[in-house]
TITIMI-727952 format. One record per residue: residue number from 1; residue in one letter; chain; z, y, x of N, C-alpha, C in turn. Coordinates in nm, 2 decimals. Layout:
(atom NUM; "a"; "A"; (Z; Y; X); (Z; Y; X); (Z; Y; X))
...
# end
This chain:
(atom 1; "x"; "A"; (9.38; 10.66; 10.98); (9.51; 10.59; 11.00); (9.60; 10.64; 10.90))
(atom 2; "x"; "A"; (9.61; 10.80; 10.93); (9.70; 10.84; 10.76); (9.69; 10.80; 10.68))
(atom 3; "x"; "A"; (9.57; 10.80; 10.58); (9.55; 10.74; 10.45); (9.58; 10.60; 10.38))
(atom 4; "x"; "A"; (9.53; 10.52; 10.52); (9.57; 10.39; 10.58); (9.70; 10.40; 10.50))
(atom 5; "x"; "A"; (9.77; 10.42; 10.58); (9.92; 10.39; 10.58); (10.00; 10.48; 10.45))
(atom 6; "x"; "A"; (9.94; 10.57; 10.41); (9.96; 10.66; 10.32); (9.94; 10.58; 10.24))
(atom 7; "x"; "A"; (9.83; 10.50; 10.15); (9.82; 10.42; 10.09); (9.91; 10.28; 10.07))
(atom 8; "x"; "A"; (9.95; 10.23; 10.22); (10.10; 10.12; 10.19); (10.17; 10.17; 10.14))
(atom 9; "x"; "A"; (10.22; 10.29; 10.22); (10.33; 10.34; 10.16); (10.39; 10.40; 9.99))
(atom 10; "x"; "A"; (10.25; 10.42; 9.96); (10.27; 10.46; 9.82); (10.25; 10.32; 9.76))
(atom 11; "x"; "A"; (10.15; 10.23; 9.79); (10.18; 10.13; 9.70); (10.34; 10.11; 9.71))
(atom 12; "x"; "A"; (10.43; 10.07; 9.81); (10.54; 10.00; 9.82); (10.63; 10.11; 9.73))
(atom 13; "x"; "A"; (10.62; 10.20; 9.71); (10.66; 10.33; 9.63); (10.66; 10.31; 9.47))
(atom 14; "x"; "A"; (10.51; 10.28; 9.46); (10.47; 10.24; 9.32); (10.56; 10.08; 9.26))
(atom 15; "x"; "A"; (10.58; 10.03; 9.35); (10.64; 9.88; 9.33); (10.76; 9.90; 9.31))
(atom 16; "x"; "A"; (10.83; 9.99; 9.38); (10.99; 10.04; 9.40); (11.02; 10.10; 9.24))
(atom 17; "x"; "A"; (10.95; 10.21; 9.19); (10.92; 10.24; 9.07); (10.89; 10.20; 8.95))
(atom 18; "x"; "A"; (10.87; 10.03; 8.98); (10.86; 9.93; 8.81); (10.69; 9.90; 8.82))
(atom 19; "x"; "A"; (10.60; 9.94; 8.95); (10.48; 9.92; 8.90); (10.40; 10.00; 8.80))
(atom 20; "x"; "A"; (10.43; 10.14; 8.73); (10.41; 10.20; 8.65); (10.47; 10.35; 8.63))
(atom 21; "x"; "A"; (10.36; 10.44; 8.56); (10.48; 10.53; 8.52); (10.52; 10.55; 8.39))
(atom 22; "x"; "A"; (10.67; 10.48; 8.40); (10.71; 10.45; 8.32); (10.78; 10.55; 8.19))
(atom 23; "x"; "A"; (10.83; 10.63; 8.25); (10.91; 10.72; 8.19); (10.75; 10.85; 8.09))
(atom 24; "x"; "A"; (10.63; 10.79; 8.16); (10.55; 10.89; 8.07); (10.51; 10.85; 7.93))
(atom 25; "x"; "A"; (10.47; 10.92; 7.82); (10.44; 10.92; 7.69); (10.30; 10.84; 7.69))
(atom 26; "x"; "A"; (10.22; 10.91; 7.69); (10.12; 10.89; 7.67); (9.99; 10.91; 7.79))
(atom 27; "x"; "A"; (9.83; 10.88; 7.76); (9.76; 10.88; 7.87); (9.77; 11.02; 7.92))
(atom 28; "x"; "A"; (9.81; 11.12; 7.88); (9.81; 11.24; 7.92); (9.86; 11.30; 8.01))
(atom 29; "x"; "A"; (10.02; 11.23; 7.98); (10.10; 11.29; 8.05); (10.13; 11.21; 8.21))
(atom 30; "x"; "A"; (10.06; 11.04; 8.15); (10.02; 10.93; 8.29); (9.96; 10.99; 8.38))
(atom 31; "x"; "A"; (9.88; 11.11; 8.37); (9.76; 11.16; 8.41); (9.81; 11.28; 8.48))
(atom 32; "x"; "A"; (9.89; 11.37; 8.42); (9.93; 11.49; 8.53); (10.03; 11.40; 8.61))
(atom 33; "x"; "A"; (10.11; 11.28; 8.56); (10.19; 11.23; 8.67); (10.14; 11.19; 8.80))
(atom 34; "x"; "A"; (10.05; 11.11; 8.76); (9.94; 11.10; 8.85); (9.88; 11.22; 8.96))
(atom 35; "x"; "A"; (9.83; 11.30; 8.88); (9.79; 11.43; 8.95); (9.92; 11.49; 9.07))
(atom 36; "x"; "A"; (10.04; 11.52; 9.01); (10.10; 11.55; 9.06); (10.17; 11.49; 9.22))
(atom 37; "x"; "A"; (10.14; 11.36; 9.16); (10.17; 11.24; 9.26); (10.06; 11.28; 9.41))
(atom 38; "x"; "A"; (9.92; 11.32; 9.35); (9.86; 11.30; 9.41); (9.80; 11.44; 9.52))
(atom 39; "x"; "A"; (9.82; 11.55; 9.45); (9.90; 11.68; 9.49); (9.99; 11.65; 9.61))
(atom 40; "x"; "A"; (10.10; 11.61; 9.63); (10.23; 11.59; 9.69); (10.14; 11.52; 9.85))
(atom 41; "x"; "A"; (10.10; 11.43; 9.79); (10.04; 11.31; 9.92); (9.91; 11.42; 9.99))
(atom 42; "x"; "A"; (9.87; 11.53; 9.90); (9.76; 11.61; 10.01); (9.85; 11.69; 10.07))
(atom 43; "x"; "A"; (9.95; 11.75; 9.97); (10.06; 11.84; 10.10); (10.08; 11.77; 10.20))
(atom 44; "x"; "A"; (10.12; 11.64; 10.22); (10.22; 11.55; 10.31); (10.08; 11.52; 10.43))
(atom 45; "x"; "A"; (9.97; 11.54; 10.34); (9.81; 11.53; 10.47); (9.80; 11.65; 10.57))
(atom 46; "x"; "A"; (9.84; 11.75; 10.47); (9.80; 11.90; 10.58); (9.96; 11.98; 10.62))
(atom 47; "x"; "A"; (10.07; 11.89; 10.59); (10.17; 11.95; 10.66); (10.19; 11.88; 10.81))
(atom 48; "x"; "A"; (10.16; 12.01; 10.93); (10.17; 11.98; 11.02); (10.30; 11.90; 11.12))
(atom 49; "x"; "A"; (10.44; 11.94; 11.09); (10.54; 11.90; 11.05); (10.55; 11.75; 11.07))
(atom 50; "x"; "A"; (10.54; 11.74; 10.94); (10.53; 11.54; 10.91); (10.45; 11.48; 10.95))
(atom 51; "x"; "A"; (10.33; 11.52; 10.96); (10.22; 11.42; 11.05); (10.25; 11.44; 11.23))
(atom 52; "x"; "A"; (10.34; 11.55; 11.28); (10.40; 11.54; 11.45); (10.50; 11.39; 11.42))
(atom 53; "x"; "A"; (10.60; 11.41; 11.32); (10.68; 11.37; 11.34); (10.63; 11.17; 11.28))
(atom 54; "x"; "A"; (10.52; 11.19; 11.17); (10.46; 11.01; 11.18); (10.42; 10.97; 11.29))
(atom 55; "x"; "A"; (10.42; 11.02; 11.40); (10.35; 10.94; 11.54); (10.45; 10.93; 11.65))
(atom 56; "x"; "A"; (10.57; 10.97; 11.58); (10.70; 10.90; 11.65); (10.71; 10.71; 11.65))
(atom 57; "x"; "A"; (10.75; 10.72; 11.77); (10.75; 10.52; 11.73); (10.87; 10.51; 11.66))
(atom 58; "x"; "A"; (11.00; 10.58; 11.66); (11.14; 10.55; 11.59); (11.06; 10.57; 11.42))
(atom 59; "x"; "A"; (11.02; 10.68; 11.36); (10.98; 10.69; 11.26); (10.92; 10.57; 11.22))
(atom 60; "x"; "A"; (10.79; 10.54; 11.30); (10.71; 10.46; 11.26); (10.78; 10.32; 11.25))
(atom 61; "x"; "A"; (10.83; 10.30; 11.35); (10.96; 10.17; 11.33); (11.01; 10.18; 11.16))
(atom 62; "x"; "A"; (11.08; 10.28; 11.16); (11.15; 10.29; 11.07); (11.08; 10.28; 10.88))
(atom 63; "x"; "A"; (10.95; 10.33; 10.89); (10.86; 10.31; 10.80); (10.82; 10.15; 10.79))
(atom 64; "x"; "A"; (10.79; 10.10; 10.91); (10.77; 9.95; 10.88); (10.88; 9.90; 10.87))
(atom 65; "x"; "A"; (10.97; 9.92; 10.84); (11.12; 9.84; 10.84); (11.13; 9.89; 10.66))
(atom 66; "x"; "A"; (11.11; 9.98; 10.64); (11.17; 10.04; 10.49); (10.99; 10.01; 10.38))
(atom 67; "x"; "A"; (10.90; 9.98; 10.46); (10.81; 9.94; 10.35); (10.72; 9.81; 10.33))
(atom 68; "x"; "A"; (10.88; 9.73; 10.40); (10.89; 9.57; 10.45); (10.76; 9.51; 10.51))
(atom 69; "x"; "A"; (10.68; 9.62; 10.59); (10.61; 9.54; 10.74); (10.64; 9.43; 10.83))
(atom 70; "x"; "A"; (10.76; 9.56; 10.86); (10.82; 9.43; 10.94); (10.99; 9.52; 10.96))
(atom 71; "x"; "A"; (11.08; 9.43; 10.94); (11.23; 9.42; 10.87); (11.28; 9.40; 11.02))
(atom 72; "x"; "A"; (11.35; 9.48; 11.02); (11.46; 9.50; 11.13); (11.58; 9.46; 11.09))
(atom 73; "x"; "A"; (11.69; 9.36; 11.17); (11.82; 9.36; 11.15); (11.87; 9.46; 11.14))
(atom 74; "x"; "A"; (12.03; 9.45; 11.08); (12.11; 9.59; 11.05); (12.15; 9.67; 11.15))
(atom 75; "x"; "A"; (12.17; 9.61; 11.25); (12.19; 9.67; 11.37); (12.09; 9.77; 11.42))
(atom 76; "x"; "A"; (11.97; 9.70; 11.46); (11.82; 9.77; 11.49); (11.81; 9.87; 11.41))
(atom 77; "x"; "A"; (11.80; 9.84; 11.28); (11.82; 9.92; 11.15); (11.91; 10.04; 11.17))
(atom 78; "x"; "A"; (12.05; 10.06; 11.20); (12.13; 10.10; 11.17); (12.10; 10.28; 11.29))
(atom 79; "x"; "A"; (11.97; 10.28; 11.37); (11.97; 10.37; 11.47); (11.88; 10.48; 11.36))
(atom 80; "x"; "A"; (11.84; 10.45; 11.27); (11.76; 10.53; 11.19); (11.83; 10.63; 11.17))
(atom 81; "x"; "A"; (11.94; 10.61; 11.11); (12.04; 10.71; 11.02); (12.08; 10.82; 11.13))
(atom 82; "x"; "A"; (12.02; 10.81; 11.27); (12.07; 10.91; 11.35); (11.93; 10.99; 11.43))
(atom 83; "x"; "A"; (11.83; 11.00; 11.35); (11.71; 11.01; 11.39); (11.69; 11.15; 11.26))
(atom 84; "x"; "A"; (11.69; 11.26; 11.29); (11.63; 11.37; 11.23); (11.48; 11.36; 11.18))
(atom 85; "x"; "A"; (11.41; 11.32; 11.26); (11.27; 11.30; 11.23); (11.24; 11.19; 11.15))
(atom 86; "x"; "A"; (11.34; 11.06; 11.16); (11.28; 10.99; 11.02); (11.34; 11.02; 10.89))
(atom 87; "x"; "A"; (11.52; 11.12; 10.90); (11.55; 11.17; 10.78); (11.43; 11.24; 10.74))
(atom 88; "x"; "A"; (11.41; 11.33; 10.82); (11.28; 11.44; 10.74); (11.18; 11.34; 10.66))
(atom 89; "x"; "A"; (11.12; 11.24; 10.74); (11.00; 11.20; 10.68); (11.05; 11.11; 10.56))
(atom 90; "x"; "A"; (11.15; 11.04; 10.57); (11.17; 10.94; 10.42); (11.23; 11.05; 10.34))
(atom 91; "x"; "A"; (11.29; 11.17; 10.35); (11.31; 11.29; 10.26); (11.14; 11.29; 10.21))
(atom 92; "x"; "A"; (11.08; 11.32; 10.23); (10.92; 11.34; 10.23); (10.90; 11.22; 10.12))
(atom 93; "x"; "A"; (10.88; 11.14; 10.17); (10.88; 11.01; 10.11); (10.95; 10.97; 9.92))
(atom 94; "x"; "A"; (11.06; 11.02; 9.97); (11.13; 11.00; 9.86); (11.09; 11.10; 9.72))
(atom 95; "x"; "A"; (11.02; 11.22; 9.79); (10.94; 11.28; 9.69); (10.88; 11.24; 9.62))
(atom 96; "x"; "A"; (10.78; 11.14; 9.70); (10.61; 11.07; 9.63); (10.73; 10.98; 9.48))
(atom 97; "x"; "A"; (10.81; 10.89; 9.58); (10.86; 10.80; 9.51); (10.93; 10.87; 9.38))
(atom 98; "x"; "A"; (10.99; 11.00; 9.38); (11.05; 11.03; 9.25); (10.94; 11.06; 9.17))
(atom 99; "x"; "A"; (10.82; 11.14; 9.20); (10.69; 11.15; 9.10); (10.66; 11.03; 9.07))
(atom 100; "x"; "A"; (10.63; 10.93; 9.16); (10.62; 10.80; 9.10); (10.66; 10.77; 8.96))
(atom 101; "x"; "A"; (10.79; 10.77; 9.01); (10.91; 10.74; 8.90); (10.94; 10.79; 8.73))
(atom 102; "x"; "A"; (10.85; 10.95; 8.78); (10.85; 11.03; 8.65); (10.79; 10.95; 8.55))
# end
């Protein structure tokens, strides 16, 4: 199921990011970005932490809302921002997405 979903998630990450990594030189440096990318997503596998808190339904709402599964009005939307456990997890998240980015 992690991987599963670990896998949307980073694709929709990779998409948010230009589809590429953009900002790197050459195949070399594509390659530790990569690496690093991929480093981050085994922490995010064996931190016990973030995988209690993925099996929240508010989280998990909130993941299919933010990695356009399925889109919640603003309203619906708007209960996230008061949810500790899905700050923590899209904080989490936003990591993969800045290595992405690199």
């Amino acid at each position: 199921f992690f991987f599963g979903f670990l896998h949307r998630v980073w694709l929709s990450i990779w998409c948010l990011s230009g589809g590429s990594m953009s900002t790197a030189k050459g195949p070399k440096e594509q390659l530790i970005a990569l690496h690093d990318v991929k480093m981050c997503i085994r922490g995010l596998a064996t931190n016990d932490g973030f995988q209690y808190d993925l099996q929240n339904p508010t989280v998990q709402r909130a993941i299919d809302h933010w990695s356009n599964k399925r889109r919640l009005n603003a309203n619906k939307a708007a209960i996230f921002g008061n949810s500790d456990k899905v700050s923590s997890v899209l904080n989490h998240f936003m990591k993969v997405q800045a290595l992405c980015r690199e």
